[in-house]
N, C-alpha and C positions, 0 to 999 in steps of 0.2 A: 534588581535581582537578576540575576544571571541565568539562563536556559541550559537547561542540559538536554542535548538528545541522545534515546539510548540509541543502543545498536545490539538488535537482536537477527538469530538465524531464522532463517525461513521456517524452520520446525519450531523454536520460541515463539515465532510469528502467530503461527498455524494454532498453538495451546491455546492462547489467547482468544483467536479468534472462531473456536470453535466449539467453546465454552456455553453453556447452558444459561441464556436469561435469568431463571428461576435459582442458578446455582448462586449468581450475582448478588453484592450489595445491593438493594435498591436504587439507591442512590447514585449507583455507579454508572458512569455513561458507556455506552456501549459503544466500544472501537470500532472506525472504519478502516478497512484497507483502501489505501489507494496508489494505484498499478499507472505509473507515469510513464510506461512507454508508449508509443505510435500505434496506430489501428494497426498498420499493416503488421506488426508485431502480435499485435492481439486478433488478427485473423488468422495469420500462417503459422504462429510459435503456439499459440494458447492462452491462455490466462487462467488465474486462480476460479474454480469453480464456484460464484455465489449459490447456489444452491448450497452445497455442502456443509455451508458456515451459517450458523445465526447474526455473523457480523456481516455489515454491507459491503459492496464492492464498487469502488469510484474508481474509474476509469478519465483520466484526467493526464493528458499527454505533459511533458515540460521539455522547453527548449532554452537555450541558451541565451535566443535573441528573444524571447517572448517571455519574459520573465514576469512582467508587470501584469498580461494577460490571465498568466497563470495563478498567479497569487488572487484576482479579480475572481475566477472562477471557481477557485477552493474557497474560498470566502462564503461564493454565493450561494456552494454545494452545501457546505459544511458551516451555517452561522456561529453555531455555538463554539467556543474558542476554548473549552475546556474538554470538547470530545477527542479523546486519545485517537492521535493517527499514524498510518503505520506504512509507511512507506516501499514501493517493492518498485523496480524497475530488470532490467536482463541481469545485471554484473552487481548492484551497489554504487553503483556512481549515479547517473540519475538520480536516484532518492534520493542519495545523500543531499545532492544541489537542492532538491526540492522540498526537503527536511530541513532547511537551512532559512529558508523562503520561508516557512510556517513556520518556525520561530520568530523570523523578527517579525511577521505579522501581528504575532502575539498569539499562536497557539502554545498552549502549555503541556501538554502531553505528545511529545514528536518522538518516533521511531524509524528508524533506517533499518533495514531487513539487508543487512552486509553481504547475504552470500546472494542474490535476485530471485527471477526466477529461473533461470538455465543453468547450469552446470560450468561453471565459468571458474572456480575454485576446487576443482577434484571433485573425484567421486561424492556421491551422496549429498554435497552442496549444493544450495538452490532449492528453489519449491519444486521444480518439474524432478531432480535426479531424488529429491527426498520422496517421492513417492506422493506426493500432495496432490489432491484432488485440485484435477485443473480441466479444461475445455475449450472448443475453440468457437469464436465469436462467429456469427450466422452471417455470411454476404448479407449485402440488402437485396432483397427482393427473392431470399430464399427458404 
């Protein structure tokens, strides 16, 4: 059977993930986001603020040449292979790569967040230009 990933915007993204437990099926597993760009990304640009969301925040870089590592460590983050995940990197290209990876691992709930999170598609595109609570990562040692 074939994998479909969707592809939603940063504000579809954002609905999703900022949805009430109690509002939820039971049953229904609670989506992660996971923000695959670079630290230095996520200390100087920002990142999606977990505070703000009842859904978690994995922070999990992906490269081109480290493909096998990356798939290794979403695995180990993330066992369960039916928890919906939701891809976010600057533009949509990154996640997508990395939405691609957790399909053929065998995740079955994969989403690419198309527009990232900067404004890389015009106005209002993106987590940071939608207004989406976001923040920036603490140095170490501060």
């Amino acid at each position: 059977m074939r994998k479909s990933m969707k592809v939603l915007t940063a504000r579809q993204a954002w609905d999703m993930l900022e949805k009430e437990p109690e509002n939820q099926a039971p049953e229904a597993p609670v989506p992660i986001l996971v923000d695959v760009r670079t630290r230095p990304e996520w200390v100087h640009v920002g990142l999606p603020d977990a505070s703000a969301m009842t859904a978690p925040l994995l922070c999990l870089t992906w490269q081109p040449d480290r493909q096998r590592e990356f798939v290794e460590a979403l695995v180990e983050a993330v066992p369960d292979q039916q928890t919906p995940l939701l891809f976010l990197c600057r533009s949509g290209m990154r996640s997508h790569h990395a939405a691609v990876l957790a399909e053929n691992a065998g995740y079955a709930d994969v989403s690419n967040i198309v527009d990232g999170f900067e404004d890389q598609h015009g106005p209002d595109k993106g987590w940071r230009a939608s207004g989406l609570p976001s923040t920036h990562m603490p140095l170490s040692g501060s």
